[in-house]
Structures are given as C-alpha cells and as structure tokens.
C-alpha positions in Angstrom: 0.7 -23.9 1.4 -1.7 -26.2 -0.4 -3.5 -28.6 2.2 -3.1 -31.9 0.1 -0.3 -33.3 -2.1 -0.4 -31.3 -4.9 -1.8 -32.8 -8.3 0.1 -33.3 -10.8 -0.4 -31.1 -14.2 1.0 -30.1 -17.2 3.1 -26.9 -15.7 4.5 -29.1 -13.1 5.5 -30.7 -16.0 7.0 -28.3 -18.1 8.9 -26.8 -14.4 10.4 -30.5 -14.4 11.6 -30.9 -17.4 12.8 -26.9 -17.3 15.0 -27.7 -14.0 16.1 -31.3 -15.2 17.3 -30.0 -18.2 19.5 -27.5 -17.2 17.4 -24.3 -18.8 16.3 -23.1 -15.5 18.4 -22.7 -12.2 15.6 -21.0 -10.6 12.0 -21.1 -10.4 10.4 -17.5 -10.5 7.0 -17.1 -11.0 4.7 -14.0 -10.2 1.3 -13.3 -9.7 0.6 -9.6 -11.3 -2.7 -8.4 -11.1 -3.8 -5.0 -12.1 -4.9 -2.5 -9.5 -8.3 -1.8 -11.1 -10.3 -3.5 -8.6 -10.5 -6.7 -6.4 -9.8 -9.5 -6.4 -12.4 -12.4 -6.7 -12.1 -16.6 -6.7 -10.8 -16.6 -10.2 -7.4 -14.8 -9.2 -7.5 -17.1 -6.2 -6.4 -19.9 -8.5 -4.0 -18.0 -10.3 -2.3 -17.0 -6.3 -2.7 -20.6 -5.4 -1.1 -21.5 -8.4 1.5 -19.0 -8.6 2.6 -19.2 -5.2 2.1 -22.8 -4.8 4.7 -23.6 -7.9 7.3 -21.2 -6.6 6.8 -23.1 -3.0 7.0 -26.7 -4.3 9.8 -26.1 -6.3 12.3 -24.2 -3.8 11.9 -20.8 -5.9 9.9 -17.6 -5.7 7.0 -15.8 -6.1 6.8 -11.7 -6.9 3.7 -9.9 -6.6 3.7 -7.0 -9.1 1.1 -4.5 -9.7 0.7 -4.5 -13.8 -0.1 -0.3 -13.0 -0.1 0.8 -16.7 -3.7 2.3 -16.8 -4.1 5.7 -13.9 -7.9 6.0 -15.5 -8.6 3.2 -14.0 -6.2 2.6 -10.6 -6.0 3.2 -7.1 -4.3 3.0 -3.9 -7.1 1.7 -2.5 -6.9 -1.3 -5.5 -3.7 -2.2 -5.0 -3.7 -2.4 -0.9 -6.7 -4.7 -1.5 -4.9 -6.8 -3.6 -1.7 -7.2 -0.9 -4.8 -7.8 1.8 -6.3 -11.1 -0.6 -3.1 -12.0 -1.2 -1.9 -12.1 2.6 -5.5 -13.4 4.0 -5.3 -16.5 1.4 -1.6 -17.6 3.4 0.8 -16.3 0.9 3.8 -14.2 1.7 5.7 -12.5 -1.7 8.3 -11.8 1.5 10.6 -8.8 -0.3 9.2 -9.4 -3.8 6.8 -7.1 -4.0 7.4 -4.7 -7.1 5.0 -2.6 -9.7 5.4 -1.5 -13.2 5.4 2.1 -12.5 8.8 1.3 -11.0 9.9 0.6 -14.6 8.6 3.5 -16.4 11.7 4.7 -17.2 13.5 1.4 -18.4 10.4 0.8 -20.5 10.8 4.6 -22.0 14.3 3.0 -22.7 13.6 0.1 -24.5 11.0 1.7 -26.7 13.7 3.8 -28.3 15.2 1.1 -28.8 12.7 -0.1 -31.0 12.5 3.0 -33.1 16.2 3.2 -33.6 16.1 -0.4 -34.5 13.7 0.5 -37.0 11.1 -1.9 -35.0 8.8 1.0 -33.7 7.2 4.1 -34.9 5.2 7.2 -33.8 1.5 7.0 -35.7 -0.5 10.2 -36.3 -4.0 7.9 -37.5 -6.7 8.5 -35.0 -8.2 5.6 -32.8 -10.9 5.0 -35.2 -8.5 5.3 -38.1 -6.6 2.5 -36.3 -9.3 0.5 -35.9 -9.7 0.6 -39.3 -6.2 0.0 -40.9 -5.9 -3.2 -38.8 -8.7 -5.3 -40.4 -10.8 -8.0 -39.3 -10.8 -11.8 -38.6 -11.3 -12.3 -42.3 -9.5 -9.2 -43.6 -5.7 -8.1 -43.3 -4.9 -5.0 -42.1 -3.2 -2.1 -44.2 -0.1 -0.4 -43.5 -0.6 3.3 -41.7 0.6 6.3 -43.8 3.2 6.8 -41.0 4.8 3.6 -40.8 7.4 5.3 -43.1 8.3 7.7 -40.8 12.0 7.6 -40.4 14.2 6.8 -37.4 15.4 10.3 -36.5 11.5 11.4 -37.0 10.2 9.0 -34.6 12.5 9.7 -31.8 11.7 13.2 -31.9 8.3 13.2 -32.1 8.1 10.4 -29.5 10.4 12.5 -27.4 7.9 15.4 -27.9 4.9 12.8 -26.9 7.1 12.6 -23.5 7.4 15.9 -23.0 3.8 17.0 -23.0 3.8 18.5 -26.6 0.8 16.9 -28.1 -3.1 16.6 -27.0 -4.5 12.9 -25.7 -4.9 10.5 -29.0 -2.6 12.8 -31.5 0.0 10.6 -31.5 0.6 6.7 -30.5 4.0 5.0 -30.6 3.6 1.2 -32.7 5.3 -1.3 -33.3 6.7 -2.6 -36.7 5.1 -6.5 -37.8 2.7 -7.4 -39.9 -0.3 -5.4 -40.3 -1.1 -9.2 -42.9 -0.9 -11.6 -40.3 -3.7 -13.8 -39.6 -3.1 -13.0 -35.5 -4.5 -9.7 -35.1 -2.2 -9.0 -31.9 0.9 -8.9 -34.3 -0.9 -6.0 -36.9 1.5 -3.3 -35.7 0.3 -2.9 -32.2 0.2 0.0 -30.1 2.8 0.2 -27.3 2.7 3.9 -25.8 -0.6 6.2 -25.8 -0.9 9.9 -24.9 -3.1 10.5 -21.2 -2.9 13.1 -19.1 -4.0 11.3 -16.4 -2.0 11.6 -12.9 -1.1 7.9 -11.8 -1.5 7.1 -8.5 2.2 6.5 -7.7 4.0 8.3 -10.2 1.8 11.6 -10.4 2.0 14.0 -13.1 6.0 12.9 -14.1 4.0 11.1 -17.2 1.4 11.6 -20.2 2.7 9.0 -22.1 1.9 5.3 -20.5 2.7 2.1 -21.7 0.2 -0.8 -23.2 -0.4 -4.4 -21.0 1.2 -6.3 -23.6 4.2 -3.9 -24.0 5.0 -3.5 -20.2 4.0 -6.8 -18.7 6.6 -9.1 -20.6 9.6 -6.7 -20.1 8.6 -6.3 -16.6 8.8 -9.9 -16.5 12.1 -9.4 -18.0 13.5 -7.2 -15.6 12.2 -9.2 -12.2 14.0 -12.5 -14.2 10.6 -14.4 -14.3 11.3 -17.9 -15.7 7.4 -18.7 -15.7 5.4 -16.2 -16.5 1.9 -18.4 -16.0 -1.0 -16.7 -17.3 -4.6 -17.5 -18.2 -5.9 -18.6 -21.5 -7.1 -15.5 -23.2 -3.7 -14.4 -23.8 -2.8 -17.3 -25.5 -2.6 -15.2 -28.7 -0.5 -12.8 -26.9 2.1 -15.3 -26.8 3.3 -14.3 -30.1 3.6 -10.5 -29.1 5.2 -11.4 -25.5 8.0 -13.1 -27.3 8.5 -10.6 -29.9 9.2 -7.9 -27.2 11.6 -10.3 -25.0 13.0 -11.1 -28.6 13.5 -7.4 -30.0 14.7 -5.4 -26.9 18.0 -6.0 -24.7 16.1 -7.6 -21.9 18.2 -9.1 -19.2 15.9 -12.5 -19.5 13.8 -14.5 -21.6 10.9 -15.4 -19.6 8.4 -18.2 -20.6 4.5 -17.5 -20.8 2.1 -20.5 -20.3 -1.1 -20.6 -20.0 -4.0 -22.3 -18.1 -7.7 -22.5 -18.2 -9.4 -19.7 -15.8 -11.8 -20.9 -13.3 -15.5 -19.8 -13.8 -17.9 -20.2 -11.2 -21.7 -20.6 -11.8 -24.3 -18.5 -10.4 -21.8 -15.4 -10.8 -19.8 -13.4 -13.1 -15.8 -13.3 -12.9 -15.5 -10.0 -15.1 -14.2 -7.0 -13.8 -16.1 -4.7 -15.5 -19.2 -6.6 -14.6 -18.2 -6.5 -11.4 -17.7 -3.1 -11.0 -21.5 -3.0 -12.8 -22.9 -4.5 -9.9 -21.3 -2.3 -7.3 -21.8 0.9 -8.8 -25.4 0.5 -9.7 -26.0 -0.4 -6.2 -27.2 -3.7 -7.4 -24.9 -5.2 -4.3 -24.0 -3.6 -1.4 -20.4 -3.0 -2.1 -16.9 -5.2 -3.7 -17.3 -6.9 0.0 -20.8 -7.8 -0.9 -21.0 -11.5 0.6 -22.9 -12.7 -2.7 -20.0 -11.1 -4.5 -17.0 -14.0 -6.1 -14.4 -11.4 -4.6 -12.3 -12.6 -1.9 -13.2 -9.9 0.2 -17.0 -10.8 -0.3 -15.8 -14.2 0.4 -14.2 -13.2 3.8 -16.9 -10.7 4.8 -19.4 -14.2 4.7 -17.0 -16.6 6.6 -15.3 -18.8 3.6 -11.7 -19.9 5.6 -8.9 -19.0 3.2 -8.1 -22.9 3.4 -11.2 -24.1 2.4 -10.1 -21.6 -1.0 -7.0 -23.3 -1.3 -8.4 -26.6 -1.3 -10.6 -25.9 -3.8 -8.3 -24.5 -6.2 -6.4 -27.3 -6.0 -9.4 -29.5 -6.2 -10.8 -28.0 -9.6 -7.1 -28.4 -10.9 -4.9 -26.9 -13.7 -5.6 -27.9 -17.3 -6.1 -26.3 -20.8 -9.9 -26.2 -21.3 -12.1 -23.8 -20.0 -14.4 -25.0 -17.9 -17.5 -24.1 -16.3 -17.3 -25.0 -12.0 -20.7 -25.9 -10.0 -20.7 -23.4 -7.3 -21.8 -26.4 -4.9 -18.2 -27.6 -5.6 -16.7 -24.4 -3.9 -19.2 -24.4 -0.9 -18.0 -28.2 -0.3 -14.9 -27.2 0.3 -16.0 -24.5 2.7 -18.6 -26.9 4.5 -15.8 -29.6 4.8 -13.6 -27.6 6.6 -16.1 -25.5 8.8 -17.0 -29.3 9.8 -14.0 -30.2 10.9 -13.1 -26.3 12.8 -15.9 -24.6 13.6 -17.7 -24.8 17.1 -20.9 -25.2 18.1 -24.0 -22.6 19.4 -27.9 -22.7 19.0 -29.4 -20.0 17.6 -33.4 -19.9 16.8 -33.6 -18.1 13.5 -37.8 -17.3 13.5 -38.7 -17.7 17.3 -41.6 -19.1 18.7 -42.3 -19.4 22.4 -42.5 -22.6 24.5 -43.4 -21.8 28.1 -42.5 -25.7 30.1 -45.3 -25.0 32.8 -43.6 -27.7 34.9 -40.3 -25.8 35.6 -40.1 -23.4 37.8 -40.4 -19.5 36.8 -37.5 -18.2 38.9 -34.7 -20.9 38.1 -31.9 -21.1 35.7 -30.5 -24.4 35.2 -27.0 -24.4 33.1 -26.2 -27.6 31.2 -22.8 -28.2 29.9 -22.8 -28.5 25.9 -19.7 -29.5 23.9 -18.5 -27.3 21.5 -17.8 -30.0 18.8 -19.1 -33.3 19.0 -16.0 -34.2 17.3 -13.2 -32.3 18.9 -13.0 -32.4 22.7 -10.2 -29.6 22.4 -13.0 -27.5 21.7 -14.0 -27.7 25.1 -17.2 -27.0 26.2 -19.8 -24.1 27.4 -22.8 -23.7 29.6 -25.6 -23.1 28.1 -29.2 -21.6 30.5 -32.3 -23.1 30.5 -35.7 -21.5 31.8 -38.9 -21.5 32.1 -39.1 -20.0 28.5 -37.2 -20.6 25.8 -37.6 -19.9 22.1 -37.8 -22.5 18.9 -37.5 -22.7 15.5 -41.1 -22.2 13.9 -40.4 -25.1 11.2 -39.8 -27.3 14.5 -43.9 -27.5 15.4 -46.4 -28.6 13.2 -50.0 -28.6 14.4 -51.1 -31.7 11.5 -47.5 -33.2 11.0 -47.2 -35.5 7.9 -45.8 -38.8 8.1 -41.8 -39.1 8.9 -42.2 -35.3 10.6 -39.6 -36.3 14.0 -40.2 -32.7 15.5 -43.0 -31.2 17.7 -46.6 -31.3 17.3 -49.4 -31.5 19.8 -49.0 -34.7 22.3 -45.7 -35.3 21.0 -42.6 -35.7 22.2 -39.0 -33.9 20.9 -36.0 -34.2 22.6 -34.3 -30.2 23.6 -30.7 -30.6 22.2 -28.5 -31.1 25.9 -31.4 -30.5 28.1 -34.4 -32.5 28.1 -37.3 -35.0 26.7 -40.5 -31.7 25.6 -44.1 -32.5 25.4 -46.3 -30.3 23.6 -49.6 -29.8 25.7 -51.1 -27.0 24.1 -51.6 -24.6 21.2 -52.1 -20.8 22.3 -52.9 -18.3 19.6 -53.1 -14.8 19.4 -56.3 -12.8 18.4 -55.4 -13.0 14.6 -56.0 -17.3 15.3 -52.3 -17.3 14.7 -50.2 -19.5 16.8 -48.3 -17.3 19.4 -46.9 -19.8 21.8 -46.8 -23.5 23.1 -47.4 -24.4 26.5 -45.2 -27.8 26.7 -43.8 -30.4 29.6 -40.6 -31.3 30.3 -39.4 -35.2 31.8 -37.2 -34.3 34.8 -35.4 -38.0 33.9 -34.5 -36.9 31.0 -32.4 -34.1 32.3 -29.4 -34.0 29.5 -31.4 -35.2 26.7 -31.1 -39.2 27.9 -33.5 -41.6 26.2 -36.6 -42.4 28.9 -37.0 -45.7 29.6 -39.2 -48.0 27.0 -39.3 -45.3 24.7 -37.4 -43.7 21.5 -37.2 -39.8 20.6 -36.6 -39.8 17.2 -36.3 -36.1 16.6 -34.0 -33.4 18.5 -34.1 -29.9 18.0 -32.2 -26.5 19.1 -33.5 -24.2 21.2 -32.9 -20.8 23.3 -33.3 -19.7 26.8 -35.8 -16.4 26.4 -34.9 -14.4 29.2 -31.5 -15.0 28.2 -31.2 -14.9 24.5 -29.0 -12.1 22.1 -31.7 -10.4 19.8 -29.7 -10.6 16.2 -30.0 -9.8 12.6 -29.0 -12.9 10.2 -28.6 -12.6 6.7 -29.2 -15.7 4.3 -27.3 -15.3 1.0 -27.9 -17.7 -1.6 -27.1 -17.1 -5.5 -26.3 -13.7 -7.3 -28.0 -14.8 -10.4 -31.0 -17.0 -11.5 -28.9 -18.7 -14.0 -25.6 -20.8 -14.1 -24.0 -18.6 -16.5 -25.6 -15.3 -16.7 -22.5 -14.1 -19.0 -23.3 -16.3 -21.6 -27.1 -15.2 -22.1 -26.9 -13.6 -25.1 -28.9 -10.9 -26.3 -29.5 -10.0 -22.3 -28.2 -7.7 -19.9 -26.7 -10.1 -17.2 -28.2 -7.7 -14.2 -31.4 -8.4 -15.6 -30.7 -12.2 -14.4 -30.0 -11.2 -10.7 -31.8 -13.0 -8.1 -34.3 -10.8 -6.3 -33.7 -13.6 -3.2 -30.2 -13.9 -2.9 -30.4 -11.4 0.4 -32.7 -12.4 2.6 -32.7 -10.7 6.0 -34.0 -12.0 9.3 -34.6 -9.8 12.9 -35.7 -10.6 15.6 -33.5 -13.8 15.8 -32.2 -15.5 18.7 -29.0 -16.5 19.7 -27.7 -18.4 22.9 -25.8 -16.0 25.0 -22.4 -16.7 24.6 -22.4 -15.5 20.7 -22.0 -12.2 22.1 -18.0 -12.9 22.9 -17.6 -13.8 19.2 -15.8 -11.4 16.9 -14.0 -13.6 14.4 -14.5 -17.4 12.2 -17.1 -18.9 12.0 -20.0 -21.1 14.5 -22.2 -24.2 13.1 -25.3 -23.2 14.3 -26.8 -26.5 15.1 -29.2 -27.5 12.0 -29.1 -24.2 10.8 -25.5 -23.8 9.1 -22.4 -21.6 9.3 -22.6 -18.5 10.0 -20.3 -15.8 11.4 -20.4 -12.0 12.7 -20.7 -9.5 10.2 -19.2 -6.1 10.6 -22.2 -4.4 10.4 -21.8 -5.2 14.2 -22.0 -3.2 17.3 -22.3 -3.8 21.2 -26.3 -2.7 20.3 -26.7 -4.3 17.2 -25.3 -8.1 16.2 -25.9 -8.9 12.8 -24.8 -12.7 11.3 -24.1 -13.9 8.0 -25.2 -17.3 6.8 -21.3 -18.7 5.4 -22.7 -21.7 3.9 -26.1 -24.5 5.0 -25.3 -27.6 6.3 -25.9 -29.1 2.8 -26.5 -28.5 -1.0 -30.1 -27.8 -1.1 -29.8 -25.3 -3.9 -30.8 -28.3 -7.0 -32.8 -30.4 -4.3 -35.0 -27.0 -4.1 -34.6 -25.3 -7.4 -33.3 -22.2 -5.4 -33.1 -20.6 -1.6 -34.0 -22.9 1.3 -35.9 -21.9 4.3 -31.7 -22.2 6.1 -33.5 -24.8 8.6 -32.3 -29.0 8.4 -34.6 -31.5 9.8 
C-alpha cells in the first residue's frame, strides 16, 4: 500500500534474516489497538507499519481489539478503530479477532500457572501492592500470600470466577522475582476482580485479564511471528516472554519494538486526548485540530498523504520528536498533484466594473488544474459585480505590493486586465467598495500590448456567489511539545487561535456540487466541505495553506498568498 519503495530498516531486517533462516515460514504481524478511544497519527504508523510488513513480505496482517479493560471500552471505540483502519487503505480481509474471544483459553492457561506453581491468588490490597513491589532503587518484598499452596490458589481463584469476592479482595499474580531490578517481573498481576459488564461479553465475567498477561498469549493463539510494538514496552519484553515461555502456547511469537511518532504542536496521549474532548476544550475526537485520524479526515488530509508520511519519518529505535510542517508537506504535496481548482473570496469586498454592462453574464472557461487536463474544466460567471479578497487592495501600497491599489492595474484570474478608479466608503470612512475598469482586450486574462501585469488575483461573481462559513485551523497548542512542560497543565498551553471562523465568505458557484476531497482554493489553500453542511448552510474547512507560514509568522497567517 505504501506510495514509494519502502525504506529499508532494522525490522525489515530482522523479517529477512527470520525467513532466510528457516525460523519463520510465514509472516504474521497484527496491529492491536485497544478500544478505549481513537485512533490518532501515532497509530497511523504502527497500521502503516504493520500492514505494510505483512504486504511486502507475502504474509498477514490481524487486527485484534486488545479488549481487556470494560471501564474503559466501547462499541463505539472499536467500530472507529475498523473505520481508521479501512479509510487509511488497509484491509485485515478475515483476520479480524479480539481478546474477549479468548477469555476462556486465557482462564485456562492461568491455571496452568498456579498448578505449575508459577501463579498465585494475593489477598494484599492495591496500595499494599504498591508497597511490597518497591522502587527504582529498592527491591520489592515477597506478599504474605505468595505461600499459598497450589490446591489453595485454584480454589480461591475459582471462587474469584465465580463472583464470590468484592472488586480488589483478591488478585491472581504471578511467581518471579519481587528482587529484580525490572519492576515488570516483581510478581505482576495477571487477573483483577471488576464487576464491570464488557461490551461484548456482558456480565459472563468479573474477573478480567491484565495487558501484559492477555496480549502475548493472544499473540500466541492468532500464531503472530512479529509482534511489533512501540518502545515503552521494551521492558515488557522480559514479561511477554515469560508468559509465551511458562504456558502451553501453540507459538512463540517475537516482540520488537520501534520508536513512536510524536508530533509537535499536539499531544499523542490518550488520556490527554480524551481531556481535551471532555472538557469541551475541542469540539469533539473528530475535532480537525485534533492528531486523530478522524480529526484528520473531518479537515481533508488524503489517507495517502498519511501513508507517505509514515513512511517518510521512518522506523528506527530513538524517539523522536516530528515538526508538524513535515506532516502537512506531505498533505500539500499530494493535494498539489489531485486536487482541483475553484476561487473563493474568503473577506469580500465589492468591485463594481462600471464599464460592463449591469444585465450580462459572461462565462469564461477555467481549468480545473493547471497541471492535469483530465481534470477538465468549468465555467466560471462574471458580472458587473464581483467580490475580492480585502488583503488584494491597498489604498498606500508599499513597494513590491503586485495587487490593487488606486490607478493600478491587476489582472482577474481567467477574465480580464482591472483598474481601480475609485475608493467608495461607507459613513464610518471605511472602505465599502471599489469602482474599477475592465480592458475588453484583455478578455481571458491576456497580457495588453506594451505592458506587464505583474500581479493576478481571484475573484467571485456577486450576484452569483455561495455565501459559506470557512474555518481556519492552525496549531492546538502554543508550544512544540506541550507534554513535556513540566510543572504545567498542558490545556493551559492551548492556542486561543487555533479555530478561527469566517462568514460571510464567498465561493464561485459550482462549490455547491461538492460533497467529498478536497479544492485548492486559488491563493488561499486546501480546503474541503465539512459536515456541518446543509443545502442552507455550507461550511469549509481550511485542510492545509499553500505553504508553511507557521515559523515565517511565529503562528496563524491571515490564510491569504500574495
């Protein structure tokens, strides 16, 4: 699915030297996200990668929902998750498969522990826990109950099953080393007690497996050969191959790990995440400003121009920290090369061209894309009237300013050489409308004889123009990395002008027929159709400008290229 070649990397690697070898027959890999929310740019990376590997290498890829916490899951979570996956271009085909499928098998093999003498049921309170396990710099101590015999911790773990005991009486643990120096291996907890219906599997459970107890035996059972992860649970490692070591699994996946992607301007944490959403700070997980791919889709970002950045940033073992100018590259490169054409005035003024007549409509045929005849073309009205961009006139222009000003001379994108004859203001002395000339030899925007037009600007037929709301996004935050403020509340780094909303815009005429990707509106940027749409109401969403004016400006741009 990737767009380019793919780059080589050190899991590529690893995958070669795997199938070369003999030790693998088979690439499986899976991408296993936890229905707790949605999904945003960083898990992009792990679907390109995921997906990608299993592509390349004539294998597969599973989607599985890692379902282990019902506090915190949803229906709606997990068919949000299938609709990221399938927008970015990846198909898991009949792969798709969840952990609450496994509840029972995983019931299974932690018996198996206990009668192995691997596992046992542990009556020490949460905080107690805490406690026993130690620090950093100090080992843990053994629990009281780690005694407990065989025949003692099936029945009571039986019991924990069955609904005998309150939430947090009991917790099933495994047997390590409460002295080792990884604090993952200090006898970690592999079943809780929650009376919590799960959103597949109702009330048949109280008892629900840990993360790093079911996610490594579910690899197990699905016969993952890569199970490629991100680098926080590189001291997991240990504990994933104890489990695949201690219980009868049917195969010994391999975790490796890679560097996530963080994004500047944003925050990649769930939890923040969900913050922002439910303290209204954003309008919703489809928020445009939002890193989800859902906010992503909702502002017009192609699921290609994803893909090529993911494989643009690359796979390595550092985390890194990505310029979000890098991402909206991408996105601009490939609106560039797809997206057609339409003139929209963003904050109208009126030009009246006294020298055309009131009652006639001339239609001049524009090209979709200058670069793309397939495109085709469209016809485009011009009146008597016709609407601007403010930023286009300036009463005193400075030097190098190639637009409109009094006596000068602009050239109407498609339509014709304008001269600016007069300023008309309102009562307030503010400027209310231009009365302006047009050449008639100019018709089409042709260079008159013995003289150059330097500038050419977009423009709007009045009587026929779409009255539209645009919204300019910009950055969520103030800072590059509002997570790593310390000592601050990251909302209290949100940027108070990363919405700005515009009415009263105009748009050419034939914007009304679009319903899906996304238009270059000339000199303006991307933008497409929001669903805040209706036949009354059409509302716009900047995608991305033209160009990277975020460090040029130290922050939003007025959305309008000279």
């Amino acid at each position: 699915m990737n767009e380019t070649a793919p780059a080589a990397n050190f899991i590529r690697t690893i995958i070669t030297d795997d199938l070369q070898s003999g030790r693998r027959q088979q690439v499986v890999t899976r991408f296993p996200p936890e229905p707790n929310g949605y999904l945003h740019i960083g898990h992009a990376k792990s679907i390109c990668l995921n997906f990608g590997l299993a592509t390349d290498f004539a294998g597969r890829c599973h989607l599985r929902m890692d379902d282990t916490n019902p506090e915190k899951e949803s229906v709606e979570y997990a068919e949000a998750i299938k609709e990221a996956v399938r927008w970015l271009g990846f198909d898991w085909g009949e792969h798709l498969f969840y952990a609450s499928d496994y509840y029972e098998q995983l019931y299974q093999w932690a018996e198996e522990l206990i009668r192995t003498g691997k596992a046992y049921v542990d009556s020490l309170s949460a905080e107690e826990v805490r406690q026993y396990r130690g620090t950093l710099t100090e080992p843990g101590r053994e629990s009281p109950y780690r005694s407990r015999s065989v025949a003692e911790n099936l029945d009571l773990f039986r019991r924990m099953r069955r609904g005998e005991f309150a939430d947090g009486a009991h917790t099933l643990r495994a047997i390590i080393d409460v002295t080792s120096p990884n604090l993952n291996l200090r006898d970690p907890v592999l079943y809780r007690i929650q009376r919590v219906p799960h959103y597949r599997t109702g009330d048949a459970w109280c008892i629900y497996p840990m993360y790093d107890f079911a996610h490594p035996l579910s690899d197990a059972i699905e016969g993952i050969t890569h199970s490629i992860c991100t680098l926080e649970f590189e001291d997991h490692r240990p504990l994933y191959d104890w489990f695949i070591a201690n219980c009868s699994v049917p195969a010994r996946p391999q975790q490796i790990e890679f560097a996530r992607l963080n994004l500047t301007y944003t925050v990649m944490s769930k939890r923040k995440l969900l913050e922002l959403v439910t303290g209204r700070h954003v309008g919703g997980w489809d928020d445009p400003r939002l890193p989800t791919l859902v906010g992503m889709r909702r502002r017009g970002y192609p699921p290609a121009a994803i893909r090529t950045f993911c494989e643009r940033i690359g796979v390595g073992k550092t985390d890194s920290l990505i310029d979000m100018g890098v991402l909206e590259e991408c996105v601009r490169d490939d609106l560039n090369r797809s997206a057609p054409r339409a003139m929209a005035v963003l904050r109208p003024l009126k030009v009246v061209v006294e020298n055309f007549p009131a009652d006639e409509v001339e239609q001049f045929e524009v090209a979709n894309h200058p670069g793309d005849p397939a495109l085709g073309s469209r016809k485009v009205p011009f009146t008597r009237e016709i609407f601007i961009e403010q930023d286009d006139f300036l009463e005193t222009p400075p030097k190098g300013f190639f637009r409109l000003f009094p006596g000068g001379e602009v050239r109407l994108r498609g339509a014709y050489i304008l001269r600016c004859e007069q300023v008309v203001r309102d009562g307030d002395g503010q400027i209310s409308e231009l009365r302006c000339s047009i050449d008639p030899a100019t018709r089409g925007g042709a260079n008159p004889p013995g003289r150059k037009i330097k500038g050419t600007i977009h423009w709007v037929s009045a009587p026929h123009a779409l009255e539209a709301e645009v919204r300019l996004y910009d950055r969520l935050f103030t800072v590059a990395n509002p997570g790593g403020e310390k000592g601050r509340d990251f909302k209290e780094l949100l940027n108070p002008d990363s919405l700005q909303v515009l009415t009263g815009c105009r748009l050419e005429p034939g914007l009304a027929a679009v319903d899906g990707g996304s238009r270059q509106f000339e000199r303006l940027g991307y933008f497409c159709r929001d669903q805040d749409s209706t036949a009354e109401r059409l509302v716009f969403n900047r995608t991305v400008t033209l160009r990277d004016s975020w460090v040029a400006k130290g922050g939003s741009d007025s959305g309008v290229a000279g």
